[in-house]
C-alpha positions as CSV (number, residue, x, y, z in Angstrom):
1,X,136.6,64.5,-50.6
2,X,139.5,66.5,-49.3
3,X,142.4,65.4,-48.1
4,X,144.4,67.9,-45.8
5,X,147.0,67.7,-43.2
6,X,145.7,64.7,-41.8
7,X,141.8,66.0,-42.0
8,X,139.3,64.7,-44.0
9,X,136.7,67.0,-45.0
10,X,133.7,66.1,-47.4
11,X,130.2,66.6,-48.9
12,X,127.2,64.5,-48.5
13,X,124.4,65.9,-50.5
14,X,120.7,63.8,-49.9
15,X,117.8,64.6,-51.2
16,X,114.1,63.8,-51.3
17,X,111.3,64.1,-54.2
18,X,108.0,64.1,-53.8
19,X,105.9,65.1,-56.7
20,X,103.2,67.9,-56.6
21,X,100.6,66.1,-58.6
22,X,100.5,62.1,-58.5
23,X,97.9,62.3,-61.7
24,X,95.5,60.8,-59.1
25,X,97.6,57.4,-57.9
26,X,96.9,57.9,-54.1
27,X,93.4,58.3,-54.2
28,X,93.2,55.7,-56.7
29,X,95.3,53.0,-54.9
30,X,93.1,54.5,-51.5
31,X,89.5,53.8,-53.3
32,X,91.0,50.0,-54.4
33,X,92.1,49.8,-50.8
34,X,88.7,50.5,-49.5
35,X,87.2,48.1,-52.3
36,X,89.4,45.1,-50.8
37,X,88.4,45.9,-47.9
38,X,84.8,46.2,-48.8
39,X,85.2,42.6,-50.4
40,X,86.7,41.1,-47.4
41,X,83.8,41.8,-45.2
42,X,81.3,40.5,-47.4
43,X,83.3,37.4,-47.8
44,X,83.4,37.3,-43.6
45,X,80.0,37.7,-43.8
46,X,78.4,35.2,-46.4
47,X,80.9,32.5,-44.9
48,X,79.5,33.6,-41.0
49,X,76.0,33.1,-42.6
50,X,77.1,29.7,-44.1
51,X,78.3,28.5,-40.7
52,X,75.0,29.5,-39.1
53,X,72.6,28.4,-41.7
54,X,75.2,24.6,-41.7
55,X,74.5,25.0,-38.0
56,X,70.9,25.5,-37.9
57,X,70.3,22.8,-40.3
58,X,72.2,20.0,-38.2
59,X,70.6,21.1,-35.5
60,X,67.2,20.5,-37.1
61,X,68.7,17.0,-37.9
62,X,69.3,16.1,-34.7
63,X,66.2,17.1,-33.2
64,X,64.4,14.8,-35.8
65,X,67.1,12.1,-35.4
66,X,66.5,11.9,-31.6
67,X,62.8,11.9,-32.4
68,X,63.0,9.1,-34.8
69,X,65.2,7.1,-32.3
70,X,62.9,7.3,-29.6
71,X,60.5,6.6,-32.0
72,X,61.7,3.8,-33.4
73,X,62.5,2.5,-29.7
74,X,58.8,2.0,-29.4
75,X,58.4,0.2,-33.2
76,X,61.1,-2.4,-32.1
77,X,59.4,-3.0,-29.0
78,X,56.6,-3.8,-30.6
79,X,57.9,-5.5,-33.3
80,X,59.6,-7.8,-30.4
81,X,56.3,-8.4,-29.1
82,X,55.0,-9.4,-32.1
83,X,57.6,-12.2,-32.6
84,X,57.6,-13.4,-29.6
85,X,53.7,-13.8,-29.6
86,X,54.3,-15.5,-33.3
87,X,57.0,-17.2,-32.1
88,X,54.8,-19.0,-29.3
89,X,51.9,-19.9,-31.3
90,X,54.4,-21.7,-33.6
91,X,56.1,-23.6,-30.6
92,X,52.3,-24.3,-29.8
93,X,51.6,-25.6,-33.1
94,X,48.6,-22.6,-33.5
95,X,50.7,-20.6,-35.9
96,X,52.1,-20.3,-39.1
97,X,55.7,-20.4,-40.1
98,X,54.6,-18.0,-42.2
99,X,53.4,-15.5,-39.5
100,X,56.5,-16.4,-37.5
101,X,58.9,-15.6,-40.7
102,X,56.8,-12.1,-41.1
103,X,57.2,-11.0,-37.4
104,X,60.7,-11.8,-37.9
105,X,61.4,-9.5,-41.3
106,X,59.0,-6.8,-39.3
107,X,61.7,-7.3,-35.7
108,X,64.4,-6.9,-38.3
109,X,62.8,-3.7,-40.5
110,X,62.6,-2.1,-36.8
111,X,66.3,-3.0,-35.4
112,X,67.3,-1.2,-38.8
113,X,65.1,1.8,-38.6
114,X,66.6,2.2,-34.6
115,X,70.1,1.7,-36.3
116,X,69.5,4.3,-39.2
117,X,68.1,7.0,-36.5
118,X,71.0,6.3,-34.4
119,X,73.0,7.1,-36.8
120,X,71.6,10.0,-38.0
121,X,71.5,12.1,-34.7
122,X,75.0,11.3,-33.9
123,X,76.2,12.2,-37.8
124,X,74.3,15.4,-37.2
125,X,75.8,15.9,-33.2
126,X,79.1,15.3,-35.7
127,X,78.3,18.3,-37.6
128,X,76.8,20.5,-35.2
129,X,80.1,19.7,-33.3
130,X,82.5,20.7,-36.5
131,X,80.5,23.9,-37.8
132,X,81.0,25.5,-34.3
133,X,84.5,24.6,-33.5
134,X,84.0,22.2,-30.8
135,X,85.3,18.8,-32.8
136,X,88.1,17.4,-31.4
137,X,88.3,19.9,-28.3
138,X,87.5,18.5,-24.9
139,X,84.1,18.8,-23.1
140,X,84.4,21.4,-20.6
């Protein structure tokens, strides 16, 4: 830097290297690049078929829980029938406390096969509801 008479004067030199050859680097880091991406998208697309194969599968499940319940709304009907029929005849001194004590376990077998099937199509409507996204959101 020069100082003169009250001027300044100086140099400012810059300068910017790029190399002829890279020994291959760019192509190199390019073909990884493409390989990552590569990856990516068959990670997008195994989880995509995960969701859809966790979606059909509930689905089936709630199909056959709603069958079941209905089902099993006819079996405790029945089985209601039953007791009260046993039930009667007992009162009436016709039947057995035995038969009564049967048609009782049978109600009860019934109530809990409604219960489990309940519970079944709504665990599946649970995750039918969280594989697509809708959990938690409002119905529109």
């Amino acid at each position: 830097m020069n100082i003169n008479g009250g001027r300044c004067n100086g140099t400012i030199i810059a300068g910017v290297t790029r190399p002829l050859y890279d020994g291959g680097a760019r192509s190199a880091a390019l073909t990884e690049a493409r390989t990552d991406a590569d990856n990516a998208d068959a990670k997008l697309r195994h989880v995509r078929e995960d969701a859809v194969y966790q979606i059909v599968l509930a689905d089936n499940a709630l199909h056959a829980g709603l069958s079941a319940y209905a089902a099993s709304g006819a079996l405790v009907s029945v089985a209601q029938t039953t007791f009260d029929t046993a039930l009667t005849a007992y009162r009436s001194d016709v039947g057995s406390i035995t038969d009564l004590t049967i048609a009782l376990g049978q109600l009860l077998q019934a109530s809990n096969a409604s219960s489990d099937a309940y519970i079944t199509a709504l665990s599946a409507a649970a995750i039918i509801a969280l594989s697509t996204g809708a959990l938690g959101q409002a119905p529109p």
